[in-house]
C-alpha positions, 0 to 999 in steps of 0.5 A, spaced: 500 500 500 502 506 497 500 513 501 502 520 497 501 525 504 501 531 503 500 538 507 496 534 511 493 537 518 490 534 524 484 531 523 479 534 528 473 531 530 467 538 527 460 539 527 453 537 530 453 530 533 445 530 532 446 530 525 450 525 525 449 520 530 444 516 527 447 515 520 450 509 518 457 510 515 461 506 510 468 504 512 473 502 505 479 497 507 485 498 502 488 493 499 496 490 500 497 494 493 492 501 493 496 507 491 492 513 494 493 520 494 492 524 501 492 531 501 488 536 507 485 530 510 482 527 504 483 523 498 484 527 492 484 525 485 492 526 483 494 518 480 488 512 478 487 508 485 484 515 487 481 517 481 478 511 481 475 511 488 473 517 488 469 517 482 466 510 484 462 515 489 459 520 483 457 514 479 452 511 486 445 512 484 444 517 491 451 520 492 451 527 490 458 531 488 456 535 493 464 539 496 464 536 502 463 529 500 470 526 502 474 520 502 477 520 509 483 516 513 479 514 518 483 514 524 486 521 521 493 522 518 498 520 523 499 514 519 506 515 521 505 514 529 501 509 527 506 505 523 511 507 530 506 503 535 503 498 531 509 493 532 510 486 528 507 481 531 501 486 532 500 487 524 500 479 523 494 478 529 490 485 526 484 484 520 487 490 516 493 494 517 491 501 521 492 505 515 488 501 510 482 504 513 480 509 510 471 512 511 467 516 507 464 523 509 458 527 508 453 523 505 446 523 509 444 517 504 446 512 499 450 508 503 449 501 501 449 504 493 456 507 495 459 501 499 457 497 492 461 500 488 466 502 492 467 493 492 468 493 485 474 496 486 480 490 485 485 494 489 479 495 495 479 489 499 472 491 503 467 496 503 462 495 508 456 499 512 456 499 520 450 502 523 450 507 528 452 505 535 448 504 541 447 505 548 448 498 552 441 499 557 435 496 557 431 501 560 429 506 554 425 512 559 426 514 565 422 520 567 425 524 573 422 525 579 418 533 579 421 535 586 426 540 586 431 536 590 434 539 597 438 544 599 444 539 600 443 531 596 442 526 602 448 521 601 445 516 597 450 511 597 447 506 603 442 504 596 450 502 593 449 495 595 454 493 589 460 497 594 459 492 599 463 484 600 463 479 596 457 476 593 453 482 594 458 486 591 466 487 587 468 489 596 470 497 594 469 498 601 475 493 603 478 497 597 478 504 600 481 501 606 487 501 602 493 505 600 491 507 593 484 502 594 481 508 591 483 508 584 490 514 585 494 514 580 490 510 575 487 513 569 481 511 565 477 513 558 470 513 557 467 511 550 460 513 549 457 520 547 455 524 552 456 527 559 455 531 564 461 532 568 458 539 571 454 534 576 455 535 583 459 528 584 463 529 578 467 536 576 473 533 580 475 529 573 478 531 567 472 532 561 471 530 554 478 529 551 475 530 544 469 528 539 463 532 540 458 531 545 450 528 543 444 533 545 439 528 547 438 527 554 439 520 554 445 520 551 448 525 557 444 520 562 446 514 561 454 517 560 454 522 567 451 514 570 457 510 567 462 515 570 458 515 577 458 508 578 466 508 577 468 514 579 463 519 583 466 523 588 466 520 596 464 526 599 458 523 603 453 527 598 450 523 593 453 517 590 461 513 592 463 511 586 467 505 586 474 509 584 473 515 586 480 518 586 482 514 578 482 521 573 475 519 569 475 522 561 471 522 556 472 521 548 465 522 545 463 518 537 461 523 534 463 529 530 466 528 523 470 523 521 469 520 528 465 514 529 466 508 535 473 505 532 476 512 531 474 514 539 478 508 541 484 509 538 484 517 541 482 514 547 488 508 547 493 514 546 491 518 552 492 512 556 498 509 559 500 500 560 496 499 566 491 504 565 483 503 563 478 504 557 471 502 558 466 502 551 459 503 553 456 502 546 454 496 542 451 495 536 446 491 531 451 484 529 449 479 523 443 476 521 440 471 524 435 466 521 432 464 526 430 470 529 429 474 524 433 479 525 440 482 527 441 483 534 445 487 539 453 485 538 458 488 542 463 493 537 468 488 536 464 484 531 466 490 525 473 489 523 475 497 525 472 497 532 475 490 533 483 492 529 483 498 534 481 495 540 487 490 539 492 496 538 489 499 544 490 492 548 498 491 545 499 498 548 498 494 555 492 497 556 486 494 560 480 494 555 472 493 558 467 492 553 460 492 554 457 484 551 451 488 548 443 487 550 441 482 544 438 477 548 443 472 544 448 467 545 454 469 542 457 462 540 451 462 536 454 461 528 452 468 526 457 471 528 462 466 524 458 468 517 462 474 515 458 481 514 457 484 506 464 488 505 468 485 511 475 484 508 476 476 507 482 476 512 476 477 518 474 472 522 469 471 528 472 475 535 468 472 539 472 465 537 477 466 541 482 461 539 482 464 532 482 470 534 481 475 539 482 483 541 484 482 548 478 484 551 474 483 557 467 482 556 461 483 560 454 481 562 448 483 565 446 480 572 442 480 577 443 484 583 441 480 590 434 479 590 430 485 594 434 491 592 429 497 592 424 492 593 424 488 586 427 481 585 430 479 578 431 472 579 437 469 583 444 473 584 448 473 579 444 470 574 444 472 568 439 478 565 435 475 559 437 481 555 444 479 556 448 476 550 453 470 553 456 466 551 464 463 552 467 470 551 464 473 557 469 474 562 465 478 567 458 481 569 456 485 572 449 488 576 445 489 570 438 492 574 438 497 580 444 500 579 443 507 583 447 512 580 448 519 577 444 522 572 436 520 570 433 524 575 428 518 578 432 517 585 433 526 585 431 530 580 428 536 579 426 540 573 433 544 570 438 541 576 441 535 572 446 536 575 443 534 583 439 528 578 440 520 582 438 514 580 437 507 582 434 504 575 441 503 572 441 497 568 444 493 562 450 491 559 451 498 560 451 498 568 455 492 568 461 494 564 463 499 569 462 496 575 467 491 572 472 496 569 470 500 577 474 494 580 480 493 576 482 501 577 481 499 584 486 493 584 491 497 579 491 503 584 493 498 590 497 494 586 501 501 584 501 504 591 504 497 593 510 497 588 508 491 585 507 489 578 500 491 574 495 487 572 496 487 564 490 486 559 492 478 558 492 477 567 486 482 568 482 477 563 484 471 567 483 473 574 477 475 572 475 468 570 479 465 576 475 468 582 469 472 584 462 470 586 461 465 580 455 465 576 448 463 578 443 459 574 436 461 574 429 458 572 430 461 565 437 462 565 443 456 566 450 457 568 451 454 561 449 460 557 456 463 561 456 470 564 462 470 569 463 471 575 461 478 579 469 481 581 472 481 587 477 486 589 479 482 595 480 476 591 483 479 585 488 483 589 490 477 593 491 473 586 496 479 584 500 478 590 501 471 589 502 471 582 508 477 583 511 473 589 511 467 584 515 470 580 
């Protein structure tokens, strides 16, 4: 593959997210023998391989010659670093080199048509369409409380149940009582769409690196909720976050140019080995025959999301991914039939013994029956809603999560930032309940002098301890979910491994 760069500034994430949040977005994979010109961000026709690509969009049925209709590298123009970080043995395990991606930018439709031609191409060696990414939570509408709330928040974190010792919760408590139990001197990177890092229990983290922020409410709700489950302050007002003391960001997917891949990899170059980014999104997977639709995957299925997440993983930093709320198991052979446009060198990645991105998945539990008056089924059963299957590594609670945002706990009409909730669910609740007590062991593994977890031991030691998975009436230990973290546990395991060494 041979790039021309040119004059070629950074590529900056621009423009109104609602208008582009819910649009499909066609990805292109260059071919080993592709010989594209790039100049200001964008492939221009100065040689046959970009003159031919880029007439491939005016010849669709629905493109438009419109100026700002571009062909664009999809994680921006710093090949060069990628090419610096990406090492051998990454580029052998990866679907696609990082910089044979490349996305098409500034059309609302005819996407299909375009991703068609595009596949035409003998130098391309995929063009696929992706649908937009999703939130990960099962509850679709929350309405907040219409009661101003009081002068000072009561402390609300008596109803975090999933703060105490194992079984019922991941042990934070225990956690706290050690140095460095908090999260201090761990970093973590949060992937979605929106925040509110104004709320009362969040405005000591550090904000939205980059990407521009969704308006709908949401998106903000579900985002403030996520980083009030990890790292909410402990101040005795509102929520204890399992963390409280990590520093929690924020990339946002949309913006121009962005979607959840990019996002990923800005995320994994702000964070060091050792360090936390959690994916709080999933997404409509292949079809499946029997059911007579294409259910909720987690990202990782699409060749771009799955490339990144590897290239963030070999940086030795610690990926959590929700496992999606698709009802589905994800053994099922679905997800080994490769998606229109995938390039052939994809194969499935929840088969792990032929490929795997290093992450840790996580599904939905039940919480201990009678939290906030309501039983799920037995503790830590799995959810209806939650994929499973043997690539879930962890769960977490998938119900009555009290948290952040939403408003049906405290809310008030204008005050989102004294709004509390106890309605949290989904992959969505779980995943940063996992991500939460992996900060805590780093921080007191890093306190302690001793060696941090790496992606490869956290994934393990999730596995190996904990409160084990339980059945349910409608739900077997076999349709696999993990155990729920143990920070206790997990502490110990790292200890006695290091001394082993």
């Amino acid at each position: 593959m041979v790039f021309c760069v040119a004059n070629d500034p950074p590529h900056v994430a621009q423009g109104s997210a609602t208008a582009i949040e819910r649009q499909p977005q066609v990805v292109v994979v260059l071919g080993p023998r592709a010989d594209i010109v790039v100049r200001a961000g964008r492939v221009v026709p100065e040689n046959a391989h970009s003159s031919q690509l880029l007439a491939a969009l005016t010849a669709a049925p629905t493109a438009t010659s419109a100026s700002d209709v571009a062909v664009r590298p999809l994680f921006g123009p710093y090949r060069h670093r990628l090419a610096f970080r990406t090492t051998r043995a990454l580029a052998e395990r990866l679907i696609s080199p990082l910089d044979s991606y490349f996305t098409v930018t500034g059309i609302a439709e005819g996407q299909d048509s375009i991703a068609d031609g595009l596949r035409n191409l003998d130098f391309i060696a995929g063009a696929y369409v992706k649908p937009p990414a999703e939130l990960p939570i099962n509850v679709k509408q929350i309405t907040p409380r219409a009661e101003e709330p009081p002068e000072v928040t009561p402390d609300f974190s008596g109803r975090q149940l999933y703060l105490e010792a194992s079984p019922s919760g991941v042990d934070a408590r225990w956690a706290w009582t050690q140095e460095g139990g908090k999260g201090e001197g761990v970093n973590v990177v949060d992937v979605e769409g929106a925040w509110r890092f104004t709320h009362e229990n969040l405005n000591h983290h550090g904000g939205v690196i980059s990407g521009a922020q969704s308006s709908r409410l949401m998106w903000r709700n579900h985002g403030t909720a996520v980083l009030g489950v990890m790292g909410a302050n402990d101040n005795g007002v509102g929520v204890a976050g399992i963390a409280p003391r990590a520093v929690h960001r924020a990339i946002a997917i949309f913006g121009d140019g962005m979607n959840s891949a990019v996002a990923i990899r800005q995320a994994a170059d702000a964070l060091s080995a050792g360090d936390i980014l959690l994916i709080e999104l999933h997404r409509p997977g292949p079809y499946i025959e029997e059911i007579g639709k294409s259910p909720y995957a987690p990202v990782e299925w699409w060749p771009d999301d799955f490339d990144v997440i590897m290239y963030a993983v070999s940086r030795g930093i610690i990926v959590v991914e929700a496992g999606g709320n698709g009802y589905q198991d994800l053994d099922n052979p679905a997800y080994s039939r490769s998606a229109l446009g995938f390039p052939p060198t994809w194969s499935n990645p929840f088969d792990r013994g032929k490929r795997d991105s290093g992450a840790i998945l996580v599904g939905a539990g039940a919480p201990p029956p009678g939290v906030h008056g309501r039983d799920w089924g037995p503790d830590r059963s799995r959810r209806d809603f939650s994929n499973f299957g043997s690539s879930l590594d962890a769960q977490g609670w998938g119900e009555e999560v009290t948290t952040c945002g939403f408003g049906d706990l405290q809310g008030g009409p204008g005050g989102e930032d004294y709004w509390y909730t106890d309605k949290f669910d989904g992959t969505s609740s779980a995943a940063p309940m996992v991500a939460g007590a992996l900060t805590c062991v780093q921080g007191i593994l890093r306190a302690g002098g001793q060696r941090l977890l790496t992606p490869t031991t956290a994934r393990q030691y999730l596995r190996d301890t904990g409160a084990p998975q339980q059945a349910a009436p409608d739900a077997s230990v076999s349709q696999r979910i993990g155990a729920r973290p143990d920070i206790r546990a997990l502490v110990s395991r790292a200890r006695s491994e290091s001394l082993s060494r």
